[in-house]
C-alpha positions as CSV (number, residue, x, y, z in Angstrom):
1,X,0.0,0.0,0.0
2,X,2.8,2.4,1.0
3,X,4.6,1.8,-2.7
4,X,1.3,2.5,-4.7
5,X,0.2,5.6,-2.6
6,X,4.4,6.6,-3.0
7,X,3.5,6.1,-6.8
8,X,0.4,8.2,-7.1
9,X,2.1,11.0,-5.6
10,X,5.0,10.2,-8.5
11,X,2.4,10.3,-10.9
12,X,0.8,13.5,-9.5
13,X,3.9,15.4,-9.1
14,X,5.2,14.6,-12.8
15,X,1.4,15.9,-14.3
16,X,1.7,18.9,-12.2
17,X,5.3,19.7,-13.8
18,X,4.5,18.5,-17.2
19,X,1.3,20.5,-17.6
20,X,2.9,23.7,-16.7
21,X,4.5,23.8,-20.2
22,X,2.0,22.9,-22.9
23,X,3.7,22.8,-26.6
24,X,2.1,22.3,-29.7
25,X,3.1,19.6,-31.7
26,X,2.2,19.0,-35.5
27,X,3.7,16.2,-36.6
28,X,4.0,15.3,-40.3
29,X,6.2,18.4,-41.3
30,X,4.1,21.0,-42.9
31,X,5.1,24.5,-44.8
32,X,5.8,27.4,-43.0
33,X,6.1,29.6,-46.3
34,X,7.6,28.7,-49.6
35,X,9.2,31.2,-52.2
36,X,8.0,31.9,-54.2
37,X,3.9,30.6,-52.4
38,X,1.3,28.8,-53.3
39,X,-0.6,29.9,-57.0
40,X,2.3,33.1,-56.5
41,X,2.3,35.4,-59.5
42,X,6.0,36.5,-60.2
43,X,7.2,39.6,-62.9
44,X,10.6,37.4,-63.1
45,X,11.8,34.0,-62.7
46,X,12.8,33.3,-59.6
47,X,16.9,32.3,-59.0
48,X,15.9,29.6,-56.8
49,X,12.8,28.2,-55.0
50,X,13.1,27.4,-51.0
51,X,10.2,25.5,-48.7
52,X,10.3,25.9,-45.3
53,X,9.0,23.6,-42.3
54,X,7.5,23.8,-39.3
55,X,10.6,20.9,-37.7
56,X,13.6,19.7,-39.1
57,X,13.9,17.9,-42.0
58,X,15.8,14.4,-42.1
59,X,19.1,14.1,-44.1
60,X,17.9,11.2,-46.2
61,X,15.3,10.5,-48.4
62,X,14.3,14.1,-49.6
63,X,14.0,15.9,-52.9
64,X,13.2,18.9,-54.6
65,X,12.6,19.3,-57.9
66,X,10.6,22.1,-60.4
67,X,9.1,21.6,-63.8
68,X,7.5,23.8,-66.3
69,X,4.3,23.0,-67.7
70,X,5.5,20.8,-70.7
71,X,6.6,18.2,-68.0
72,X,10.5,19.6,-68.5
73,X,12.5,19.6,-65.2
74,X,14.2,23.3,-65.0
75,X,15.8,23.5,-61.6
76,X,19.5,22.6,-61.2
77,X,18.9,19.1,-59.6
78,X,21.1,20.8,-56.5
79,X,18.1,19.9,-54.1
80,X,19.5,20.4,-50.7
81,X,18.6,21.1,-47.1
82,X,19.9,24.7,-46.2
83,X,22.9,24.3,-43.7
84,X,22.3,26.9,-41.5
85,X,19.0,26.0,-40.8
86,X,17.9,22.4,-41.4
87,X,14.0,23.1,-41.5
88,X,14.4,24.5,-44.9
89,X,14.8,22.8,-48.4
90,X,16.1,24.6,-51.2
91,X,17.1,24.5,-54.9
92,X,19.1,26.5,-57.5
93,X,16.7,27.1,-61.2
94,X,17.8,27.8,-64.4
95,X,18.6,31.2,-65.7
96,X,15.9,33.4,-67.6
97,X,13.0,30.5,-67.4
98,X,10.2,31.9,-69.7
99,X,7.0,33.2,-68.6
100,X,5.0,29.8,-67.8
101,X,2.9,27.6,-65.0
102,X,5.8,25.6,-62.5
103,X,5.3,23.4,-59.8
104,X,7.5,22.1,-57.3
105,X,7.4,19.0,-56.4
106,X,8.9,18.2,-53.2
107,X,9.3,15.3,-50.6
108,X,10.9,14.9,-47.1
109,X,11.2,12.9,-44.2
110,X,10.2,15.2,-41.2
111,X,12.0,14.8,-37.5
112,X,9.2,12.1,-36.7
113,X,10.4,9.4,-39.2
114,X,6.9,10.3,-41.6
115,X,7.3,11.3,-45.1
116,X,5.3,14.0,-46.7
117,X,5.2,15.1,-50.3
118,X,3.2,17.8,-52.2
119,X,2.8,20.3,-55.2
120,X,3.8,24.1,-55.3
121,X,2.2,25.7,-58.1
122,X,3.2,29.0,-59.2
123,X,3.3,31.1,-62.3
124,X,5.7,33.3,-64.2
125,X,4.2,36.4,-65.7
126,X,0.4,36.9,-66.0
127,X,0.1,37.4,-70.2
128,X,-1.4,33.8,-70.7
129,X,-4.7,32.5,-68.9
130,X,-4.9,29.0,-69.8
131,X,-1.6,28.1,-67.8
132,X,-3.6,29.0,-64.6
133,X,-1.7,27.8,-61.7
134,X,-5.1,27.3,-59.4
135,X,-5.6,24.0,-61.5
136,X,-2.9,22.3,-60.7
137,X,-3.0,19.7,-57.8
138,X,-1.2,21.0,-54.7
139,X,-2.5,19.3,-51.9
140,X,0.3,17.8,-49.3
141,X,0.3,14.2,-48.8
142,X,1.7,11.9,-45.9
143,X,2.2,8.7,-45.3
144,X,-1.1,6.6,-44.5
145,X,-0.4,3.6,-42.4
146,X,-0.2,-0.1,-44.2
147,X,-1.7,-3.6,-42.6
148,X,2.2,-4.3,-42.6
149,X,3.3,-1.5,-40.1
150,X,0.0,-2.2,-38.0
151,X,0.7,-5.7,-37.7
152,X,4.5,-5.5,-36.6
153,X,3.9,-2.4,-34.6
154,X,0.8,-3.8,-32.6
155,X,3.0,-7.2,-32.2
156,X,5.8,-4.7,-30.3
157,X,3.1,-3.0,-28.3
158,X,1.6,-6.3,-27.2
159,X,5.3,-8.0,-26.6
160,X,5.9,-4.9,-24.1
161,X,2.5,-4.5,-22.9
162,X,2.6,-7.8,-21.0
163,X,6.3,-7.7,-20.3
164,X,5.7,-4.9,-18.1
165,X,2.5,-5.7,-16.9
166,X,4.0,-9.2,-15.8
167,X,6.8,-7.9,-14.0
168,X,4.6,-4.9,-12.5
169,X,2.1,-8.1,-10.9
170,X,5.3,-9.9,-9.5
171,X,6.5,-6.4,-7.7
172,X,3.1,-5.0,-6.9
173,X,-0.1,-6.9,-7.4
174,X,0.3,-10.4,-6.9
175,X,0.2,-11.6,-2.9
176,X,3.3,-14.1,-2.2
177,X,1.2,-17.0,-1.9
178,X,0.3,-17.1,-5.7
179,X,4.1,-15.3,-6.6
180,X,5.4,-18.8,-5.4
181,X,2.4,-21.3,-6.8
182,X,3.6,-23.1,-9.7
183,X,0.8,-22.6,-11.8
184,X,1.4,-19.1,-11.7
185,X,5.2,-19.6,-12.4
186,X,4.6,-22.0,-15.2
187,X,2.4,-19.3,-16.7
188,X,4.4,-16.6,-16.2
189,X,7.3,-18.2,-17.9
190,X,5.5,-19.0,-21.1
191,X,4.4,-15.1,-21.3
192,X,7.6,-14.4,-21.0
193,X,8.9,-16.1,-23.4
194,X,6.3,-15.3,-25.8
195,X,6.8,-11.5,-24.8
196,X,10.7,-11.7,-26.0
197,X,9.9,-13.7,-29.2
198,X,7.6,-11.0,-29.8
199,X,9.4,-8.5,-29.2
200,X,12.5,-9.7,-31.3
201,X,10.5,-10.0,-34.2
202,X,8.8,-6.8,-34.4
203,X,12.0,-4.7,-33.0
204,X,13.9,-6.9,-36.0
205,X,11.3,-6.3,-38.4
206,X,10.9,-2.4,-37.4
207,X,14.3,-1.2,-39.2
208,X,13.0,-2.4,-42.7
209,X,10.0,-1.6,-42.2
210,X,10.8,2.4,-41.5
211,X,13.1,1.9,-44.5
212,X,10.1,1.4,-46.5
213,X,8.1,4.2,-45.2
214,X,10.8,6.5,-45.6
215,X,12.5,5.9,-49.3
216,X,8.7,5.1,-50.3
217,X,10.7,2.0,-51.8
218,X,9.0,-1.7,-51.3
219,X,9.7,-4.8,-49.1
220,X,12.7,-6.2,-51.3
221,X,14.3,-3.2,-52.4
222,X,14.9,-2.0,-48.5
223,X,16.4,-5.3,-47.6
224,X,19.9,-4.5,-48.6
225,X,22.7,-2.6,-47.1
226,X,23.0,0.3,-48.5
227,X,19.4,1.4,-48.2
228,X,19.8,-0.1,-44.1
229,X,23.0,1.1,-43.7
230,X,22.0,4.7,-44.7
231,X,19.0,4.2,-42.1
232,X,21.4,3.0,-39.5
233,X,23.8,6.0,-40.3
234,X,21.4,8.8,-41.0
235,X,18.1,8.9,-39.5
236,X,16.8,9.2,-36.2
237,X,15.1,6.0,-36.4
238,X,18.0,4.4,-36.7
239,X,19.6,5.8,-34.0
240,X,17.0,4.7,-31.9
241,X,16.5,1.2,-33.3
242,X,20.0,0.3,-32.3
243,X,19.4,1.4,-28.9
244,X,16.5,-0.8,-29.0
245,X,18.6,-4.2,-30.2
246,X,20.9,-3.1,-27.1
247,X,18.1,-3.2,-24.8
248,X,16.7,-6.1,-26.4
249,X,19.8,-7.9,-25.3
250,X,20.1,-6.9,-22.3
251,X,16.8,-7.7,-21.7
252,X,17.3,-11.1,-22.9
253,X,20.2,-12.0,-20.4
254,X,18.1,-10.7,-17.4
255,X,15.5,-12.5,-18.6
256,X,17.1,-15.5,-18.1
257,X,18.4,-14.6,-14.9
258,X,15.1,-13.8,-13.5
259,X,13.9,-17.6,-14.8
260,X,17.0,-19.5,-13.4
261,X,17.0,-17.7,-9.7
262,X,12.9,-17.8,-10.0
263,X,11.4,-14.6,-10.6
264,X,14.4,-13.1,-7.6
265,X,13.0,-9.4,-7.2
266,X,16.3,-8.0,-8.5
267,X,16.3,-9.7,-11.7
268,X,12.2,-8.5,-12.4
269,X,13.0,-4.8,-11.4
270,X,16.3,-5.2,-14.2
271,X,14.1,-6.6,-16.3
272,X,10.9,-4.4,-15.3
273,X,13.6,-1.0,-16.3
274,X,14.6,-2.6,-19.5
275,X,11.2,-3.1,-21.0
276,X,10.4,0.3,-19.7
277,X,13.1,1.8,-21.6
278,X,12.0,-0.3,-24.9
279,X,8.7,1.9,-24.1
280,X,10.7,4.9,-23.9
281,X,12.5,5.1,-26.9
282,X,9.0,4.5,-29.1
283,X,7.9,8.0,-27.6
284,X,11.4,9.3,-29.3
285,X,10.0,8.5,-32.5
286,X,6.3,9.5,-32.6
287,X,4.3,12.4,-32.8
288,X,5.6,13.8,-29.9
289,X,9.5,14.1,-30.7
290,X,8.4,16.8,-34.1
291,X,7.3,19.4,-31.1
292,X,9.2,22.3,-30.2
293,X,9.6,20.9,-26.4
294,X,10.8,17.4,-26.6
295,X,11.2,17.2,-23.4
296,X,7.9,17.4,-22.3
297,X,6.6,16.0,-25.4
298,X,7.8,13.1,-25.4
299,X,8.0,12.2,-21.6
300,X,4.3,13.0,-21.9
301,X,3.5,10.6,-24.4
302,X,6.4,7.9,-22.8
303,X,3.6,8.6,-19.3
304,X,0.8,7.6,-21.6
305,X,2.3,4.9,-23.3
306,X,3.4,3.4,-20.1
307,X,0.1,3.6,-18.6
308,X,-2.0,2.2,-21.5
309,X,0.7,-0.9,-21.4
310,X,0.6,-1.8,-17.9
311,X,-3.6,-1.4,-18.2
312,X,-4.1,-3.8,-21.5
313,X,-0.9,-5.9,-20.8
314,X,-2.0,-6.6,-17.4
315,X,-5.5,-7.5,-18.5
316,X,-3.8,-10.2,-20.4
317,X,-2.2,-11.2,-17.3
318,X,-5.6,-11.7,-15.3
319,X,-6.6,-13.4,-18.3
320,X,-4.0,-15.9,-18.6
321,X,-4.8,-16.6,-14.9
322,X,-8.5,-17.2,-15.2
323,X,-7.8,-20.9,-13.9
324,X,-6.9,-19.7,-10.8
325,X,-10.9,-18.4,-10.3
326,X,-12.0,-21.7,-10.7
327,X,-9.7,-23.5,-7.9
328,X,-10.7,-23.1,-4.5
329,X,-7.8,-22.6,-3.2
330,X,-6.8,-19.8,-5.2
331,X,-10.0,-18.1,-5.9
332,X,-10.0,-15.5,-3.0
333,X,-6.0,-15.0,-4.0
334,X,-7.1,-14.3,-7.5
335,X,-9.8,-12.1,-6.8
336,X,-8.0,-10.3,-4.0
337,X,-5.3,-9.7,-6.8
338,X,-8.1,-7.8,-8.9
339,X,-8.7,-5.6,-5.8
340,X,-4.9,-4.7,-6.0
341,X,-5.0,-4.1,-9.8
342,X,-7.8,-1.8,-9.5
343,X,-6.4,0.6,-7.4
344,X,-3.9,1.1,-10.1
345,X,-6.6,0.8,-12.5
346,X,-7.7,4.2,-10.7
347,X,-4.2,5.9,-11.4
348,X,-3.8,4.5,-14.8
349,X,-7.3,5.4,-15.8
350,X,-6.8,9.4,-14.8
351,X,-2.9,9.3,-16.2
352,X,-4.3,8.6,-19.3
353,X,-7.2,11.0,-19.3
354,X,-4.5,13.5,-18.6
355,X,-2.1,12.8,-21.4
356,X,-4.8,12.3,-23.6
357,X,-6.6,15.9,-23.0
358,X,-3.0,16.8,-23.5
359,X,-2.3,15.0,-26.8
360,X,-5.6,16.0,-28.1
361,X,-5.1,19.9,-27.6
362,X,-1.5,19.3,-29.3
363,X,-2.7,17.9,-32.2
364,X,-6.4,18.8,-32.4
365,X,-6.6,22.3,-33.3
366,X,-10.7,22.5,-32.8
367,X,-13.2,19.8,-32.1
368,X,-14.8,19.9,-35.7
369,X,-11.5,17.9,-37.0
370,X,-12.8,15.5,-34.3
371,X,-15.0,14.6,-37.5
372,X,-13.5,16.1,-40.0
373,X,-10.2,14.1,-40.3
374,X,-8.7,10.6,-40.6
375,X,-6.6,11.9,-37.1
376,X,-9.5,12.9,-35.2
377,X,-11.7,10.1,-36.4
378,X,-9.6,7.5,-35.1
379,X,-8.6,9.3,-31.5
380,X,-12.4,9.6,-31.6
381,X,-13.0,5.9,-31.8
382,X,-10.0,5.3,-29.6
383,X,-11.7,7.5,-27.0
384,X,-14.8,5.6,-27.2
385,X,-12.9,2.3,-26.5
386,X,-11.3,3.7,-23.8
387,X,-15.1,4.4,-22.0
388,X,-16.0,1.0,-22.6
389,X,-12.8,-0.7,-21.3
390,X,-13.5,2.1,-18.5
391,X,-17.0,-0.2,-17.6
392,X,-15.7,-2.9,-18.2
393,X,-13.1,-2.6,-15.4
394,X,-15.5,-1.4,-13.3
395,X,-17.8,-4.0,-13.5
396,X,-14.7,-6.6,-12.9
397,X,-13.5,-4.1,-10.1
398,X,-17.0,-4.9,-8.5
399,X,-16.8,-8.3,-8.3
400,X,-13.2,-8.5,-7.0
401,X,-14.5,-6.7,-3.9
402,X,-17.9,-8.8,-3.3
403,X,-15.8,-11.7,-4.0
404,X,-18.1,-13.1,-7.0
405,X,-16.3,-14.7,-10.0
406,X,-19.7,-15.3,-12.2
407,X,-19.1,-13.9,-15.6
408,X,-16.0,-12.3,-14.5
409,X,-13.8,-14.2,-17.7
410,X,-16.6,-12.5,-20.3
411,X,-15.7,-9.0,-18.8
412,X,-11.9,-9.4,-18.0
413,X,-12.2,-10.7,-22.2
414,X,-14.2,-7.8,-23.2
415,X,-12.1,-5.3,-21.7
416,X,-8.9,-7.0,-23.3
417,X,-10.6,-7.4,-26.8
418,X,-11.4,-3.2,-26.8
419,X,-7.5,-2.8,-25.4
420,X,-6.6,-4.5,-28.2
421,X,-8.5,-2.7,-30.8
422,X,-7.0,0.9,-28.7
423,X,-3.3,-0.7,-29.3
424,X,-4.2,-1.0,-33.2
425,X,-5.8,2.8,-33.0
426,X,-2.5,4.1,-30.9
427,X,-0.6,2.7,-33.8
428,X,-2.6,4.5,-36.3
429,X,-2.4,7.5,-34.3
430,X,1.3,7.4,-34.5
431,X,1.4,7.3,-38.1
432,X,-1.2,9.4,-39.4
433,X,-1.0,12.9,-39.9
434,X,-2.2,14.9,-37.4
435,X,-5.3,17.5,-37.4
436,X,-3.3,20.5,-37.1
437,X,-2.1,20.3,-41.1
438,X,-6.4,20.4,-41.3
439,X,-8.2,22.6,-39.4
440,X,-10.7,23.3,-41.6
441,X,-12.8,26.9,-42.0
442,X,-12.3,28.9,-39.4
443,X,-15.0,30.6,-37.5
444,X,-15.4,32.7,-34.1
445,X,-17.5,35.0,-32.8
446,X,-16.6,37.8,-30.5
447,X,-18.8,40.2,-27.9
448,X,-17.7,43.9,-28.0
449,X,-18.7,47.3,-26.8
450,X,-22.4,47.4,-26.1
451,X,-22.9,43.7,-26.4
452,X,-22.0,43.6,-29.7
453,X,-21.3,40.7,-31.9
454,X,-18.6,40.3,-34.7
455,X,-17.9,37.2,-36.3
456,X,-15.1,36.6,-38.4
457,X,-14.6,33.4,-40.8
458,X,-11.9,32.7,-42.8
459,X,-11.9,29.9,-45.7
460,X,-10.7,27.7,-46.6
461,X,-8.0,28.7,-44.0
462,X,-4.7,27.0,-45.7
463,X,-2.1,28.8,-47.1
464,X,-3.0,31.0,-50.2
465,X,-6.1,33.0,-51.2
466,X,-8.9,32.7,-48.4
467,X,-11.9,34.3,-48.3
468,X,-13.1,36.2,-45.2
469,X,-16.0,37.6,-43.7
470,X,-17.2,39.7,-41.1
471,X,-20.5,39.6,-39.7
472,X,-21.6,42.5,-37.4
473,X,-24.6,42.3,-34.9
474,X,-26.0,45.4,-32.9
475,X,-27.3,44.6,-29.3
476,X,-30.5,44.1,-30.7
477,X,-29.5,40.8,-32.8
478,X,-30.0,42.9,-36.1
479,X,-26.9,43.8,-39.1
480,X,-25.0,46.8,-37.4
481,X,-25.3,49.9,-40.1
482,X,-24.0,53.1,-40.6
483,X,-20.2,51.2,-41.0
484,X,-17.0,53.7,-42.5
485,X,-14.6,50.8,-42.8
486,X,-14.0,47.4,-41.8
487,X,-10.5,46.5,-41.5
488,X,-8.3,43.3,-41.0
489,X,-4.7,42.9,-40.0
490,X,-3.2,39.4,-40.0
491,X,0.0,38.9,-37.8
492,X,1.9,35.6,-37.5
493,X,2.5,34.2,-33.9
494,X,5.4,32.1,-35.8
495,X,8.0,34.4,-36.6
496,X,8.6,38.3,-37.3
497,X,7.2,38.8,-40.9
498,X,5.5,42.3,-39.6
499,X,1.5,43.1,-40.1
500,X,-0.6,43.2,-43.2
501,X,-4.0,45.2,-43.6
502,X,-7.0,44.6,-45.5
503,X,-10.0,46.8,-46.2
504,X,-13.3,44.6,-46.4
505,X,-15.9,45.2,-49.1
506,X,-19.9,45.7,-47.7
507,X,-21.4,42.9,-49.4
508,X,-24.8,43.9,-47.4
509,X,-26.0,45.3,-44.2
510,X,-23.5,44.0,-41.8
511,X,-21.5,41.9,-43.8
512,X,-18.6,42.9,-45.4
513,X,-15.9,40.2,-47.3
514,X,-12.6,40.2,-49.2
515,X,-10.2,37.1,-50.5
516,X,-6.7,37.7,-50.2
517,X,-3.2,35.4,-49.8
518,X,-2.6,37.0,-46.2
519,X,-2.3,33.6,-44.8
520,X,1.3,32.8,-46.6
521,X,2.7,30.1,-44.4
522,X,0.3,27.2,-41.8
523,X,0.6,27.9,-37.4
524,X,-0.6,30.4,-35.7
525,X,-1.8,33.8,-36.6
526,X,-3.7,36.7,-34.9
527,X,-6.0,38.8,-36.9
528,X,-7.3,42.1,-35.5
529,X,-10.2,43.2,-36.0
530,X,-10.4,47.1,-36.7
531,X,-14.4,48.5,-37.1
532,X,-15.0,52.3,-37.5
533,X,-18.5,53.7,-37.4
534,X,-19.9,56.8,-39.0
535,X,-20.2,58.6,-35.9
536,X,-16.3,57.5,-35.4
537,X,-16.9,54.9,-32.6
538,X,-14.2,52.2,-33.5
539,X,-14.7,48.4,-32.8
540,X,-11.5,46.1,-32.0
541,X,-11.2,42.8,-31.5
542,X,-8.1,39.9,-32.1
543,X,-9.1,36.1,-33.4
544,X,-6.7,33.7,-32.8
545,X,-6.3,31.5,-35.7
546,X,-4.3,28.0,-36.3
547,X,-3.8,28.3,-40.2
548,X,-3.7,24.4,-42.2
549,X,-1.3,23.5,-44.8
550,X,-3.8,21.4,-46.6
């Protein structure tokens, strides 16, 4: 009791640190600003083109290249990422290009491990209409999970999943009576060894795997050495896998140990550290290492990976040892053993509502993209699974306590079937883009003087022309009249590009609208309102607005 309430505080004290330095985290590089931008219309050729990114960009597996709009490649095919500062890809064109439609086409691997690619359109002159650069496809694209990175991920979260959770039962949950009954031993040391088989393949498997994501290059052209070696040597997955294979051995021998000198409580904390350190280093290559605070990032997600292990992997533990419900001898140990889970059940549950809120308002700029998006669909679903394995361990927490083991295998099954669906959902998570490259249209409204309303939407809110519109409501609900001017000026909470204005054109009685390309790179922007009445009463107010790249 004294090492779980010594725990909760742990817990408690890490969430009230972490949470005192939120960061936003995109994932999936996306544009800052490109020169020349999106559907640009330039007097003269540009001398060179350059993208820039919202994280750094990986040494290998990137390219840049332009073409007119015969097909003809006319940049220099000097592609390169800018040496002073590694978030920006540039490349040299070709002298006195002719006034014509040109897309870049680009593709990099961003800090993360996930590719994205995309189209820059922009045009030359403006003397001939049918090359009109609008047409040409421009959305970004990145990389869409495949059944063979679920399968060997999901395989390495299961393998660790009931590592831990194993090891966690022998230090914490389990009372010494069943720690030393046979039964127990005998099944503990065939999840361990399916645990390390497990985890061998899928840690093995990961490095050609990435390979394939990342070059875009199939199954049996990654499996040779140059395309692993320049994995091993130059990306940050790589890095990490070889920690991994280091841990993996390590893990191995200890393993062993803790078999031969039977489960010695020495050997299953070694063993407990090294599986949580093969938990650690998958938070250094998600989501959460592209934010601008790894530090927090990613010991935030490690926190929620951790805690969504030890729940689902120690739900396969309790049902491994099912049996022992059915013995009378080692019922009221078995069930006093879901008592003990439970109460970490309790933390668990509320360290993962945490790091989820938190993950959610990294990566989810508004609840629309909840709906809206392939990220927000799936941490939708995921949340959902979460409430049910939520009841589910609430019924089973239940009948530990009055002692009844009637139906308890259907519900201890049911709330390891949804884990297991949430394991394939976190591993989609991982690997999809996130919502913030998405937001969608924006639209806020803000009270003012005299209870007031202005609303401001702006659409489709990506890089590039948008359209936006203010709506202006009196106190009495009705379209404000007797309006001078209706201003806009857009500043970037990004970096120092200085403030643009915009005068808005009266469509009709309290609605006034322009389009305009004052959104030229995605993150955050502030837009302030400036209203001026004929009888010189001014209206001000500021939106804050997260700007997509797609």
């Amino acid at each position: 009791m004294k090492q779980f309430k010594s725990g909760s505080l742990l817990f408690a004290f890490l969430y009230l640190f972490l949470f005192l330095w939120p960061s936003f985290a995109s994932a999936h590089a996306y544009i800052l600003k490109s020169t020349p931008y999106e559907n640009e219309i330039v007097d003269q050729a540009p001398l060179k083109v350059t993208i820039e990114f919202d994280e750094t960009i990986q040494a290998s597996f990137n390219s840049l290249e332009v073409f007119d709009s015969a097909g003809n490649r006319v940049d220099q095919k000097n592609g390169r990422i800018k040496p002073q500062n590694p978030s920006i890809i540039e490349t040299d064109l070709a002298k006195n290009l002719p006034n014509d439609t040109y897309s870049i086409k680009w593709r990099i691997v961003s800090s993360d491990g996930h590719p994205v690619e995309g189209v820059i359109p922009f045009q030359v002159g403006n003397d001939n209409p049918a090359h009109d650069s609008s047409k040409i496809n421009k959305e970004s694209k990145g990389y869409m999970p495949q059944l063979d990175l679920i399968i060997i991920r999901w395989l390495q979260y299961i393998g660790n999943a009931c590592l831990a959770a194993m090891l966690l039962f022998q230090l914490f949950v389990l009372p010494k009576e069943l720690r030393e009954f046979a039964g127990v031993n005998s099944t503990f040391n065939k999840l361990l060894t399916i645990s390390l088989i497990t985890l061998s393949i899928s840690i093995l498997l990961s490095l050609p795997l990435q390979a394939t994501i990342e070059s875009g290059l199939s199954w049996s052209k990654v499996l040779n050495v140059n395309v692993l070696g320049d994995m091993l040597a130059t990306t940050l997955f790589g890095e990490t896998w070889i920690i991994q294979l280091i841990l993996l051995v390590f893990l191995f021998i200890s393993s062993y140990l803790l078999v031969k000198k039977r489960f010695h409580s020495l050997w299953v904390w070694i063993s407990f550290v090294l599986g949580i350190g093969l938990l650690l280093t998958k938070a250094f290559t998600s989501h959460a290492a592209s934010s601008t605070n790894v530090l927090i990032t990613v010991s935030i997600d490690f926190i929620h990976l951790l805690s969504a292990s030890i729940w689902i992997g120690s739900l396969i533990i309790l049902a491994a040892l099912i049996p022992l419900s059915r013995n009378n001898d080692t019922k009221g140990l078995y069930l006093n053993s879901i008592r003990t889970f439970s109460k970490w059940g309790i933390v668990l549950v509320i360290v993962l509502s945490f790091t989820g809120v938190y993950g959610s308002f990294s990566y989810i700029p508004n609840l629309k993209t909840l709906l809206t998006t392939n990220y927000g669909r799936v941490l939708f679903g995921k949340v959902i699974l979460l409430v049910i394995m939520i009841i589910f361990a609430s019924v089973n927490f239940i009948k530990g306590k009055r002692n009844k083991e009637k139906g308890l295998p259907v519900t201890i099954w049911g709330e390891l079937m949804a884990g297991a669906v949430v394991i394939v959902l976190s591993v989609l998570l991982t690997n999809l883009p996130t919502a913030m490259a998405s937001p969608g249209p924006f639209k806020e409204t803000k009270t003012v003087k005299q209870e007031r309303k202005i609303t401001f939407n702006a659409s489709p809110n990506i890089i590039g022309e948008n359209t936006f519109i203010l709506s202006l409501i009196d106190k009495n609900g009705q379209p404000m009249k007797d309006i001078e001017q209706a201003t806009l000026t857009f500043t970037s909470l990004e970096m120092d590009m200085g403030e643009a204005t915009k005068t808005l054109v009266k469509v009709k009685e309290g609605i006034y609208q322009a389009k305009g390309l004052n959104f030229n790179m995605a993150g955050r922007w502030n837009v302030h309102v400036h209203v001026l009445t004929k009888d010189l009463e001014t209206l001000d107010t500021d939106f804050k607005v997260i700007v997509g790249s797609q």
